[in-house]
Structures are given as C-alpha cells and as structure tokens.
Steps between C-alpha positions, in 0.01 A plus 500: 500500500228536255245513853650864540443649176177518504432684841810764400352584201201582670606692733668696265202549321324599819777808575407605163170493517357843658731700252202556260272553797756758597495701128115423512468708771691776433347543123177513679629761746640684192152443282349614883708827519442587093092518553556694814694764312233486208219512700675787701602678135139492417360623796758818442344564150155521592558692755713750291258471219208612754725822589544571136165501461386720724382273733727569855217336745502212260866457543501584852256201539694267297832628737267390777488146382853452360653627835347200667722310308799685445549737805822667466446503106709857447388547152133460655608709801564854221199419317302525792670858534432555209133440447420679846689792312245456212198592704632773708568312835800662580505396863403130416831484203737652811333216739597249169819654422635465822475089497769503216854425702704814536770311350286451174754717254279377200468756240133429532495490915728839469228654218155408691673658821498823264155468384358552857749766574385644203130422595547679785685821348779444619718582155880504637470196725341283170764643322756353671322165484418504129912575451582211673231291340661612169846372622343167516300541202701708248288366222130567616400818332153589772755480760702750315210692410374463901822675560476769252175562625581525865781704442271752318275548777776526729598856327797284293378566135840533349575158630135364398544618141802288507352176691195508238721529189678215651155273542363656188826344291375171651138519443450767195143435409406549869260755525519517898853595481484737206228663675727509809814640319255775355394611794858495662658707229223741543565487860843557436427823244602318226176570307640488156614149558177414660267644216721310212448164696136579480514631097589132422146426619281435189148466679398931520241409795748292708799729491233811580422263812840398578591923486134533764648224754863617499405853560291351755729285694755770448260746700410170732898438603582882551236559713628192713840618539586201249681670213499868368608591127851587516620766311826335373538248183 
C-alpha cells in the first residue's frame, strides 16, 4: 500500500499547483490596471495644467495624443470643449461638444453644453443647461456663478443677484463673482447695494476701474437687449 502514497500525494500536489500562478496573474493584471490609471491621471494634469496656463493649442495637442489612447475618455472629451472655447472656435467646441453622449447628465457634460450655448449668445438655452448642471453639482460655485451670469444676460437680474449671492457664499474671496454680483445689482437698480460691495475695496485705483468696466458692461448688455436697470429694489 505504501506504492500508492507516493503518486496520490503528488497528484495532489499537482491540482494545487497553478493556484499561485492563478493570484500571480491577477496581481499583475491589478499592478497592470493601477499604471494605466496613473499614467492616464497624469496625462489629465498636464493637460489641465497647459489650459491653466494659457496655453489651449498646447493642450489641444496633448488631447491629440492622449485620445489615441483613451478614445471615449469623457473627462478628455469636455476639455477638448473647453479649450476650443478658450480660443474663440465656437464652431469647432459645437463640432466637440456634440461627441459627448446625449445621455451624459454629468454636471460637467450638462455645464460645457452651456458654455457653447453661451459662446454662441444664446443666454436662455445655457441657462437651462447651467441649472441642470447645478442639480448635479450643487457644490461647484463657477457653475453657480455660470448660472447667475446667464441669467443676467437673459434680462433675469433679480434672479442673478440671487444665483451670485448664492456662489459668492461659496467662494467669497472670488473676485469674478463679486465683480459679477456688482454688476447684477446694478443691473437690477440696486445701486446702493452695488456701490457698498465696491466701498469694501481698499485699492482706490482698482475700485475706480472696477466702477469704469461695470458702467461699461452695463452700457455693453443694454445695448444687446441683455439686461436693462430696473427701476425696482
């Protein structure tokens, strides 16, 4: 009997055998999939970083390359958007924007769709789409101040004071959205409210510019049919 130890215990050795080849393979798959992601993560940053720069074509380039190797990267997919956006090619962002899925309810998807409508002056329509992006996002303060912004221009200041008080609560040193909420409670006739916003200003030569560009945009936006000082409070 001893004959047939020796071959059992081998075989049972044997069906045990490719287990570690089996968790091998999958920790390589898993050290496989982590450098894909970091390599992809990376790729994102510079190209961000080159946008925040200054430098669209740079990113655009760098788009170029990393859709090669991730083509139906969304996040890549609203960059591109949003770069073309950057340096005026309105036509080339609608061209982009359309290769994001309809079904893409993404509060960044739903914002970049705004951006072109906006790009395009059409105020209402990226209205709509920067409210729905802000139902997604109900955090992201440029969203809400996207909003506040479009709603302004659309002839809504009552409802833009109270979309960029709403961003400006979430982003207070902002000078964007200040700026914004200055010029829509000016819009709105509130010009007491909009000239102790800008008394809180300690630099004399930028709130005497600030006072210059609002007048001017408020000039700018009446003459387009955008907004008209409202006599009401």
């Amino acid at each position: 009997m001893m004959r047939y130890l020796l071959p059992v215990t081998t075989l049972a050795l044997a069906g045990l055998a490719p287990m570690p080849a089996m968790a091998a393979d999958r920790s390589d798959r898993t050290a496989e999939a982590q450098e894909e992601n970091s390599t992809r993560t990376l790729y994102m940053t510079l190209i961000r970083q080159a946008r925040s720069d200054g430098r669209a074509r740079a990113a655009l380039a760098y788009l170029d390359d990393f859709d090669r190797k991730y083509p139906s990267d969304s996040d890549a997919r609203v960059l591109r958007v949003n770069c073309l956006l950057d340096l005026d090619q309105t036509e080339a962002a609608r061209t982009a924007m359309e290769r994001i899925p309809s079904n893409d309810r993404s509060g960044q998807a739903l914002a970049v769709r705004g951006h072109v409508l906006a790009a395009e002056g059409q105020w209402p329509q990226a209205a709509v789409q920067y409210a729905a992006a802000l139902q997604a996002s109900p955090a992201d303060a440029f969203i809400t101040n996207a909003l506040g912004y479009a709603r302004l221009r659309s002839g809504q200041t009552a409802e833009a004071v109270e979309t960029l008080r709403a961003a400006r609560d979430l982003v207070p040193d902002d000078m964007v959205v200040r700026n914004n909420l200055i010029l829509a409670l000016t819009l709105n006739g509130r010009l007491g409210e909009a000239d102790a916003m800008m008394s809180g200003m300690t630099d004399a030569k930028a709130k005497a510019q600030l006072r210059q560009q609002v007048a001017g945009e408020v000039a700018r936006i009446a003459a387009a049919g955008g907004g008209k000082p409202s006599l009401g409070s």
